[in-house]
SERO-4910 file (N, C-alpha, C, O; in steps of 0.05 Angstrom, whole numbers):
BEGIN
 pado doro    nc1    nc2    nc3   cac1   cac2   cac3    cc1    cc2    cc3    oc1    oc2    oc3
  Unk    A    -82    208    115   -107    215    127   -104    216    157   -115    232    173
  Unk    A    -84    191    163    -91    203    197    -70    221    210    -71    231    233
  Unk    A    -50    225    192    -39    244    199    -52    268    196    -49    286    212
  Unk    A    -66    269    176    -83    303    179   -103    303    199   -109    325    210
  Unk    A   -110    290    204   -131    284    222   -112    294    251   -115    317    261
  Unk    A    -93    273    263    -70    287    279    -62    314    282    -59    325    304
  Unk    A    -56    328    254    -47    358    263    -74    367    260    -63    387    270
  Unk    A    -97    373    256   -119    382    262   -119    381    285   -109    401    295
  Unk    A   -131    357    305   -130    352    334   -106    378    349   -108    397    365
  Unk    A    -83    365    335    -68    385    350    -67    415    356    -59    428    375
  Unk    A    -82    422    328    -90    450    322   -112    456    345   -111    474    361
  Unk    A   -133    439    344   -146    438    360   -154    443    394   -171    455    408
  Unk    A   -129    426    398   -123    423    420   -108    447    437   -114    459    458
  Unk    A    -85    449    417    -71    480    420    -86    499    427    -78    516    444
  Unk    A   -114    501    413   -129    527    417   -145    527    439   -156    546    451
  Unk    A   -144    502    445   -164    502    475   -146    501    502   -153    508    525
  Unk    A   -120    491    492    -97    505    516   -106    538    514   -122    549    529
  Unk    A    -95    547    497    -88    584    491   -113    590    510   -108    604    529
  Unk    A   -136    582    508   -172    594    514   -169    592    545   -174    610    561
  Unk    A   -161    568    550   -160    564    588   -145    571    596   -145    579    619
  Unk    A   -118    574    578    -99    594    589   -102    627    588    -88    642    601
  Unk    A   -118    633    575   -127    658    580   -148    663    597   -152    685    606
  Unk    A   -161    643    602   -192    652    616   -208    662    603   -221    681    611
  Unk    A   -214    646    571   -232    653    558   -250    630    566   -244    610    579
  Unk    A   -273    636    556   -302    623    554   -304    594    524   -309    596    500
  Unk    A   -299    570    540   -301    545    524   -320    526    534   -320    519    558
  Unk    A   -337    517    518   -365    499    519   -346    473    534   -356    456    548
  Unk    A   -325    474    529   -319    445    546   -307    450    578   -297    437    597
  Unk    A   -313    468    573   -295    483    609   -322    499    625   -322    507    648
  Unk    A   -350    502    602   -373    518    621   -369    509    646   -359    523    663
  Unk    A   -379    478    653   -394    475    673   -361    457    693   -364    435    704
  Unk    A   -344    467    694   -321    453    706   -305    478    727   -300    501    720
  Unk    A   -299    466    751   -289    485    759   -258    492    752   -246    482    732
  Unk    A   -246    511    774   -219    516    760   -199    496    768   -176    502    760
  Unk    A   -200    467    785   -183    449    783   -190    433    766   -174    418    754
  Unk    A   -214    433    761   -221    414    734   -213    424    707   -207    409    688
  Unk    A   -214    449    708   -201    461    679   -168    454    684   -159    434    673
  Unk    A   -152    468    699   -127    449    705   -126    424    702   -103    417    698
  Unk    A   -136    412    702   -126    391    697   -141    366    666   -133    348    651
  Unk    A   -160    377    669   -167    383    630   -145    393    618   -132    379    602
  Unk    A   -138    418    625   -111    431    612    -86    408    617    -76    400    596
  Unk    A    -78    399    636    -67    382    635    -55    353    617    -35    343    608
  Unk    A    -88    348    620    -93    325    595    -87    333    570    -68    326    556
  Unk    A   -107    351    563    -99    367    543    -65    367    529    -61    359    505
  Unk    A    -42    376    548    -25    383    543      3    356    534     24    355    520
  Unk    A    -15    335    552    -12    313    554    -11    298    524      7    287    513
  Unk    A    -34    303    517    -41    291    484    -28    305    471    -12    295    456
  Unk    A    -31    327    472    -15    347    447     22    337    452     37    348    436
  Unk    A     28    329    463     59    321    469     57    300    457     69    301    436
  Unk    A     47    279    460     33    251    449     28    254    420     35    244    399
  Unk    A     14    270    426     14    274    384     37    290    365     45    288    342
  Unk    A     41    302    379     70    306    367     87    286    362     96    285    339
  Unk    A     94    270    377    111    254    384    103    216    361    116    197    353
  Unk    A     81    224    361     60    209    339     70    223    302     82    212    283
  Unk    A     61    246    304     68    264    281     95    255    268     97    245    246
  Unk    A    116    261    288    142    250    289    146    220    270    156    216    248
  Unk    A    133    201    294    133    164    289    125    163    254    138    151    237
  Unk    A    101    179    251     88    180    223    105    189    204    106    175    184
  Unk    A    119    208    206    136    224    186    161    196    183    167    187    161
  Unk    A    173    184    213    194    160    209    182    138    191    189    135    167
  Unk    A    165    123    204    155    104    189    148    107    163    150     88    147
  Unk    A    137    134    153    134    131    124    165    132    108    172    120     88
  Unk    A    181    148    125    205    141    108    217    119    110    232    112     92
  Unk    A    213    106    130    229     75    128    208     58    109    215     38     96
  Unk    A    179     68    108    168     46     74    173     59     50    170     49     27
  Unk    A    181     82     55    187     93     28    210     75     13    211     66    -10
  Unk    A    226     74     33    259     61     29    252     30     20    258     19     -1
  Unk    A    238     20     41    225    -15     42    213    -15      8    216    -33     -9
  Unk    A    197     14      3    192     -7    -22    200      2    -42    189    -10    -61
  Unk    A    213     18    -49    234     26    -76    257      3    -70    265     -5    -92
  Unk    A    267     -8    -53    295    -18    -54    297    -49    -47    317    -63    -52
  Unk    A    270    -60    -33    266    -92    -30    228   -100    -43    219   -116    -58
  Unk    A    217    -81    -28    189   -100    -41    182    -92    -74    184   -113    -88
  Unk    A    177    -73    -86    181    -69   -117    202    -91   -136    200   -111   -150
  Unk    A    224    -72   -125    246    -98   -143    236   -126   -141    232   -140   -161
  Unk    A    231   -136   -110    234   -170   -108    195   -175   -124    190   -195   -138
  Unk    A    180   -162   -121    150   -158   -131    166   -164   -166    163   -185   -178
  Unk    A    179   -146   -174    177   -143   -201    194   -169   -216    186   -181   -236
  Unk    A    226   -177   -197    229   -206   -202    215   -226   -205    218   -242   -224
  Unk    A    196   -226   -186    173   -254   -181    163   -258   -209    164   -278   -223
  Unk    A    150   -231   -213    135   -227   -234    141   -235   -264    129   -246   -283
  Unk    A    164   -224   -260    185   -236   -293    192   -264   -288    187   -276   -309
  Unk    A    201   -283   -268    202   -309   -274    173   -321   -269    172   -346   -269
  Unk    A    156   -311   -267    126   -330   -266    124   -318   -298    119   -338   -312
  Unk    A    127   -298   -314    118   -295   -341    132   -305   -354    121   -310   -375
  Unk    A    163   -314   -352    177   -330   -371    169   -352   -359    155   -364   -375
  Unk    A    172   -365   -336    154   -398   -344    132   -399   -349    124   -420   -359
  Unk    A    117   -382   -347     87   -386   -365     96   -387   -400     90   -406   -414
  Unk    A    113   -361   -410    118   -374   -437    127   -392   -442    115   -403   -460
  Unk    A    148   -404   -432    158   -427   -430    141   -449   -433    147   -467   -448
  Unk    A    121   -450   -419    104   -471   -415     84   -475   -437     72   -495   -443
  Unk    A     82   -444   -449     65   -435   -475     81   -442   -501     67   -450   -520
  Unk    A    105   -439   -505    124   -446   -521    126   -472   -525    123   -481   -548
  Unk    A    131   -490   -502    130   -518   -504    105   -539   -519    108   -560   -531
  Unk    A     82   -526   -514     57   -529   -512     58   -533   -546     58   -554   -559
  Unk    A     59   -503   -555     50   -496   -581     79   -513   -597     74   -512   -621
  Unk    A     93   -520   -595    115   -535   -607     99   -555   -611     92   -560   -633
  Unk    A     91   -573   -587     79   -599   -591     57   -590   -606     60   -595   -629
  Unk    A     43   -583   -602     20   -570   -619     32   -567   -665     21   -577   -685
  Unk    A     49   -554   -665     60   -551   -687     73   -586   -695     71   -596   -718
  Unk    A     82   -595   -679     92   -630   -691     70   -639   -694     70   -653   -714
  Unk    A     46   -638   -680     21   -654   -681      8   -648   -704     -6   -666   -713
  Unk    A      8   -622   -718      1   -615   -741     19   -626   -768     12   -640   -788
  Unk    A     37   -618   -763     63   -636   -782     52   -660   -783     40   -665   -804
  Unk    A     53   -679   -762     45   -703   -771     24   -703   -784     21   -710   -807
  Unk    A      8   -694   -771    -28   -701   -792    -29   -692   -822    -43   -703   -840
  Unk    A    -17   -675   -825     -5   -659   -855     11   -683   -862     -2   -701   -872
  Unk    A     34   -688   -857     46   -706   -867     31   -732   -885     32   -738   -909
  Unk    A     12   -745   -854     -5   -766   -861    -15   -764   -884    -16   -782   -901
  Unk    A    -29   -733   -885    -56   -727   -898    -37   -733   -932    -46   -747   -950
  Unk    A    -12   -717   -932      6   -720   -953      8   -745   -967     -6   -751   -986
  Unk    A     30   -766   -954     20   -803   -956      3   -803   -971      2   -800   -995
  Unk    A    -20   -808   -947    -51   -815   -956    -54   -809   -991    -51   -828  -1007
  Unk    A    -59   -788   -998    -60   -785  -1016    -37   -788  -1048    -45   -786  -1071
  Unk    A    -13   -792  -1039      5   -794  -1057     -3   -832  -1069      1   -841  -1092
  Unk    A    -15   -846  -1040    -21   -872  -1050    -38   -873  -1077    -36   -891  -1093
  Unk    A    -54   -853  -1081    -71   -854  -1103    -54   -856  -1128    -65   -867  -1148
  Unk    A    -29   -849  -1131    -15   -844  -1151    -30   -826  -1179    -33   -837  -1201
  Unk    A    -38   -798  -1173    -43   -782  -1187    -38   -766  -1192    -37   -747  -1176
  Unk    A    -30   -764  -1223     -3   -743  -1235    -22   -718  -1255    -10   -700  -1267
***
């Protein structure tokens, strides 16, 4: 987004160089004389170098996160992720084990209990 936003401006900008460089008629140059348009043009020419040079930084930096996150943040994201879900089963596994002996026993008991009756 702000890179489009950037080469718009620049487009922009470009065209209002070309206009004062021709000595066409621009709402931002009506009421300015011709050192003030020089040096509007100036500024002008100023940013558009700046934004290029921006355009540039944007095009780098996205490729250095492109790289950052295919090759360290994903992978180490997706590691984390697999040892927090195997100790959670783990912890779920453990759980339901005790859970399964605690049943055994009461079955068991329940077993006993009733064999005391001695009924065949």
């Amino acid at each position: 987004m702000r890179k489009s936003n950037a080469v718009k401006r620049l487009h922009d900008d470009r065209e209002f160089v070309k206009k004062l460089t021709e000595g066409k008629f621009t709402f931002k140059g009506m009421f300015k004389s011709s050192s003030s348009k020089m040096k509007a043009q100036t500024e002008v020419l100023e940013r558009i170098a700046q934004t290029e040079r921006d355009i540039e930084n944007w095009d780098t930096v996205k490729r250095f996160l492109v790289v950052y996150l295919a090759e360290i943040a994903i992978p180490e994201f997706k590691q984390t992720k697999v040892i927090k879900y195997i100790t959670a089963m783990q912890g779920f596994s453990q759980d339901e084990l005790l859970n399964a002996q605690c049943h055994k026993n009461c079955w068991g008991d329940f077993y006993d209990l009733t064999k005391a009756f001695n009924i065949e």
